[in-house]
MARGU-949949 format. One record per residue (C-alpha): x, y, z negated. Coordinates in steps of 0.02 Angstrom, whole numbers, padded with zeros to 5 digits, always signed. Example, Ala and Ser with C-alpha at 12.3 -4.5 7.8 and 13.67 -1.06 7.14 Angstrom:
! MARGU-949949
+00615-00225-00390
+00684-00053-00357
! end
This chain:
! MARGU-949949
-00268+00461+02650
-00337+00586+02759
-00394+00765+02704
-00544+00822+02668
-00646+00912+02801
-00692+01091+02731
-00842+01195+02758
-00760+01374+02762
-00624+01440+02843
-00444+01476+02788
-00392+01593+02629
-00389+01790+02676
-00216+01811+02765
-00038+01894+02651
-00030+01730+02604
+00124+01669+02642
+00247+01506+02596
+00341+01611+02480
+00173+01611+02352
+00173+01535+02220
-00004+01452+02163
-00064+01430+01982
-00236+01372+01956
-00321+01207+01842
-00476+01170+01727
-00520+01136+01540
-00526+00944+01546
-00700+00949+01452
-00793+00873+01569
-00823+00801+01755
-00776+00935+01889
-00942+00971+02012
-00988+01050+02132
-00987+01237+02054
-00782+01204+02026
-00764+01155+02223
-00840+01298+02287
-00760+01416+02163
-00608+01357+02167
-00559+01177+02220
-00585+01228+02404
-00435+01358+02410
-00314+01243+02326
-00347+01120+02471
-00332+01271+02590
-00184+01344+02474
-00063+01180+02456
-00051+01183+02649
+00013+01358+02647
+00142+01362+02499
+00185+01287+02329
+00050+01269+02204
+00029+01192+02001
-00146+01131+01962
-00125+01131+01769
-00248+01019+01654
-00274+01137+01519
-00303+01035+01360
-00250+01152+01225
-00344+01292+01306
-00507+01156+01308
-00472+01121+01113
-00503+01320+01083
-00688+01286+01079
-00685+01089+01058
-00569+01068+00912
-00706+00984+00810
-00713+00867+00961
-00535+00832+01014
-00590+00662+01084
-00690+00745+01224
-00539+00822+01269
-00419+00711+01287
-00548+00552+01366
-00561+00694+01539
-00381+00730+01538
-00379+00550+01667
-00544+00596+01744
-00491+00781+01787
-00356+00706+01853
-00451+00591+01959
-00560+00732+02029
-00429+00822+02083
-00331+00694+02189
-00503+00629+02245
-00550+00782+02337
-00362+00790+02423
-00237+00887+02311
-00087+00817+02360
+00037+00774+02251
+00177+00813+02359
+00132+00970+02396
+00050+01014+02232
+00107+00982+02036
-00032+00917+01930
+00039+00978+01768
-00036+00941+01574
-00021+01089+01471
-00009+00992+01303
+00168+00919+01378
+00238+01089+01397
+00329+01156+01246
+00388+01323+01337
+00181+01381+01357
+00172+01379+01153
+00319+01499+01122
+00288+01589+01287
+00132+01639+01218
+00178+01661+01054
+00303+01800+01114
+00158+01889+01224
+00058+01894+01065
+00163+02033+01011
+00119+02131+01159
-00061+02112+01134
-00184+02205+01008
-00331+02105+00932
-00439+02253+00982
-00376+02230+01195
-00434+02041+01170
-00592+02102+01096
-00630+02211+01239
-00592+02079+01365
-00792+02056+01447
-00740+01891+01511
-00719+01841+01316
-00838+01946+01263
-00967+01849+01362
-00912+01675+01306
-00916+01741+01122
-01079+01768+01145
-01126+01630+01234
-01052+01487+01101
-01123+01606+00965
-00977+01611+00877
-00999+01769+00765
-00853+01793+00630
-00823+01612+00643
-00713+01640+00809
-00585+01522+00818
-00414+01623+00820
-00375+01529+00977
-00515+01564+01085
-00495+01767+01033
-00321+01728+01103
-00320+01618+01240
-00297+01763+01369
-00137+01756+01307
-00111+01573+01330
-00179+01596+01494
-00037+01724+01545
+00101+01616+01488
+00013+01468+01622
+00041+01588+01757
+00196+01659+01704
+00262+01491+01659
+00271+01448+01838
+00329+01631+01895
+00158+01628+01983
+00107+01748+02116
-00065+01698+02175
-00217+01631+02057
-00367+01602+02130
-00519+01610+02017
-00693+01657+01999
-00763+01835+01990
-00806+01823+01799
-00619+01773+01780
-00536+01933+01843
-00524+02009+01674
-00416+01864+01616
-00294+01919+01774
-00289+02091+01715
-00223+02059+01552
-00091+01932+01618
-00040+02092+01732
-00020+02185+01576
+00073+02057+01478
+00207+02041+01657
+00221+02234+01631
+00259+02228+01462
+00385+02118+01468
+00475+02201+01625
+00485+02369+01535
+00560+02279+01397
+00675+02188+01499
+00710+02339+01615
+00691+02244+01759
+00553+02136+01855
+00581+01986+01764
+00420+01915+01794
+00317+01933+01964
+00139+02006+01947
+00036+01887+02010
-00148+01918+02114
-00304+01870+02110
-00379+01749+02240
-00578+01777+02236
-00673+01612+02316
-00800+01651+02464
-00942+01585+02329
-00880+01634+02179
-01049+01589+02066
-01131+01446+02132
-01302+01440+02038
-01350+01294+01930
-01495+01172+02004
-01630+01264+01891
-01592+01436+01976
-01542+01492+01780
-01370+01561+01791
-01220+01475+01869
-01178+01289+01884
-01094+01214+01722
-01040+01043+01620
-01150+01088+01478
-01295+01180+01557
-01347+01011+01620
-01376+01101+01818
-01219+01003+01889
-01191+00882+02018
-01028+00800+01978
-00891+00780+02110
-00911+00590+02096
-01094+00567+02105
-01164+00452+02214
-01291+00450+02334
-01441+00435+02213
-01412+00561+02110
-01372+00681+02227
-01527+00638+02291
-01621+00659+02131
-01522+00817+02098
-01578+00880+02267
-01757+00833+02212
-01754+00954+02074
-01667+01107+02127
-01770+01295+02132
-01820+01346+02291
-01962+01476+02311
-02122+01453+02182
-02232+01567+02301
-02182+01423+02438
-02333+01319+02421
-02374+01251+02615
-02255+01220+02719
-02334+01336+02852
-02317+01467+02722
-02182+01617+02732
-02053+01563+02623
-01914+01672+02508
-01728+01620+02553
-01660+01756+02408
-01640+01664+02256
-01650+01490+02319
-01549+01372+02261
-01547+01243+02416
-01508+01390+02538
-01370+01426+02420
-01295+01279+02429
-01329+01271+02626
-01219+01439+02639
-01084+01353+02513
-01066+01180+02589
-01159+01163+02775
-01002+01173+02928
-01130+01226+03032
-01180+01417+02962
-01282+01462+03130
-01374+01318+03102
-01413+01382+02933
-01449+01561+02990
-01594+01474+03093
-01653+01370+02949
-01661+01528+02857
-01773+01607+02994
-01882+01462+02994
-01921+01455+02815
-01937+01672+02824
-02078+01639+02959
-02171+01500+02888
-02189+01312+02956
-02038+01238+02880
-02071+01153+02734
-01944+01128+02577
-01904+00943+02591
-01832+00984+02780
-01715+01102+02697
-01683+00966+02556
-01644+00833+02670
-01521+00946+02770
-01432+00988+02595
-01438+00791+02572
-01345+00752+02705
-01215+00880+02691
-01166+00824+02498
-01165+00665+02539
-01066+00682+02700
-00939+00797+02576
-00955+00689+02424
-00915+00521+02501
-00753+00529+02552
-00700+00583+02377
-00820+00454+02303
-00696+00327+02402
-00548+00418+02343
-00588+00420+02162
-00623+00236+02147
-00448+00193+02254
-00351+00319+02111
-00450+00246+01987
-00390+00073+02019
-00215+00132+02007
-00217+00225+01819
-00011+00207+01811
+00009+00279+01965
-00109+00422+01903
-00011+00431+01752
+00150+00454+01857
+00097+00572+01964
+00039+00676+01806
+00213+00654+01732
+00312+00715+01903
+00189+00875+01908
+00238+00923+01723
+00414+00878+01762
+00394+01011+01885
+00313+01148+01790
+00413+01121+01648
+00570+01164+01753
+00499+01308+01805
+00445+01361+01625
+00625+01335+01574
+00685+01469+01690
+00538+01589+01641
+00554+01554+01436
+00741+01588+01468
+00710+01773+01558
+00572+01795+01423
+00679+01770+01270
+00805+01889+01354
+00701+02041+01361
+00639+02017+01183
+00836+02005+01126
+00823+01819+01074
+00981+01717+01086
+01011+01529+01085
+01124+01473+00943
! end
């Protein structure tokens, strides 16, 4: 299968094969569009360059879906099939299931003990999504926590290089902290710090302009959506309200298709004119749509054709899944191992 052709050029350069990549998704739902240009894009870019683990997170998905374990585990397969659908390549990067790896639960179970309920509390990132389930005092333990679970992911795999979203840099900070902790205990650099990887669009917005793209908001386009509904997505999307006649000057600020355009159209010069057409006046929104059309499509089809091939093939799916976490879990062996060490534990 061929790779996939990407709008934006390579990742910012220090990058180098001796990197190590973590990165992955809460299998609650389809990946879209938001995930590719946050993140999916780099691990392409990324697997090319040096080793990477794309890790399903299921027990960090049950955090906040535990009442619902059945949504979690149906998109552990389809997660899966989104990600070797847009190109990750299993050879050159280990699809990994968290729920198969032993070594995350006591890994983070040991970093607990370096972290105060009051530091997980101040965390914005989970501060935000507090708010935003309305948990209240009925916060699962888990979610408070998963920072922590988080740090043992990227420390599992002595990660050096996780490339996330902007609202996700808080989680990074507190895996730093955890890495330092546990050197100064160990009285040596045990563990690698690992960095942050920002994407070039960080917050894609969702269709209806109101905050950024996500499963549940219902503002999505899915990774394998076909023609139609891109189209009818497409359809729908905010541009500018004041944007009545075509001839009239139009606002490109805050406009969803021109965000997209700057996300996912190869050609950003033609862009730059659209954008001074629309500014003047005489280009009317469905140009711009139709322009957007034909770039999703012309993005999404090839990994429309790679899903369905995967798809066809669930046990080699299932393979590939068990290789990846083969992988990791080596990996996690070496780091639980180092770990244990620095807090004094010994194997009987």
């Amino acid at each position: 299968m061929t790779d996939i052709t990407l709008a934006r050029p390579a990742p910012a350069p220090g990058i180098t094969e001796a990197d190590t990549v973590l990165t992955g998704d809460r299998p609650t739902g389809p990946l879209h569009l938001g995930h590719y240009a946050g993140s999916l894009a780099n691990r392409l870019r990324l697997q090319r360059l040096c080793r990477q683990f794309v890790l399903i997170a299921d027990l960090q998905a049950l955090t906040d879906n535990a009442a619902d374990p059945g949504r979690v585990s149906r998109n552990v397969m389809e997660v899966a099939l989104d990600h070797l659908a847009i190109g990750i390549d299993p050879a050159r990067s280990h699809i990994a299931l968290q729920s198969a790896m032993p070594e995350l639960a006591e890994l983070a179970m040991l970093y607990l003990n370096l972290v105060t309920v009051a530091r997980l509390e101040r965390n914005p990132t989970v501060r935000d999504e507090i708010r935003q389930r309305g948990f209240a005092r009925d916060l699962p333990a888990g979610f408070l926590c998963y920072p922590v679970s988080q740090a043992a992911d990227i420390t599992a795999v002595a990660a050096t290089l996780v490339p996330v979203g902007a609202d996700q840099a808080p989680m990074l900070e507190q895996t730093v902290e955890v890495v330092r902790a546990v050197n100064r205990l160990a009285g040596d650099a045990v563990l690698p710090e690992p960095r942050i990887l920002l994407s070039a669009t960080p917050r894609l917005p969702g269709l209806d302009g109101q905050g950024k793209m996500g499963k549940s908001a219902g503002n999505a386009i899915d990774l394998r959506a076909d023609a139609d509904t891109v189209r009818a997505a497409i359809r729908r999307m905010y541009t500018d309200p004041g944007h009545v006649r075509a001839e009239d000057p139009g606002r490109v600020e805050g406009n969803v298709v021109f965000a997209y355009l700057d996300a996912f159209d190869p050609d950003p010069a033609g862009v730059a004119a659209l954008k001074q057409r629309y500014r003047a006046g005489g280009l009317g929104d469905m140009a711009v749509k139709r322009r957007l059309e034909e770039v999703l499509n012309a993005l999404l089809a090839p990994i429309r054709t790679r899903r369905a091939e995967f798809a066809r093939a669930p046990d080699e799916v299932r393979a590939i899944l068990r290789r990846g976490t083969e992988a990791a879990r080596a990996e996690a062996a070496r780091t639980l191992d180092a770990v244990r060490a620095a807090f004094g534990l010994v194997r009987p």
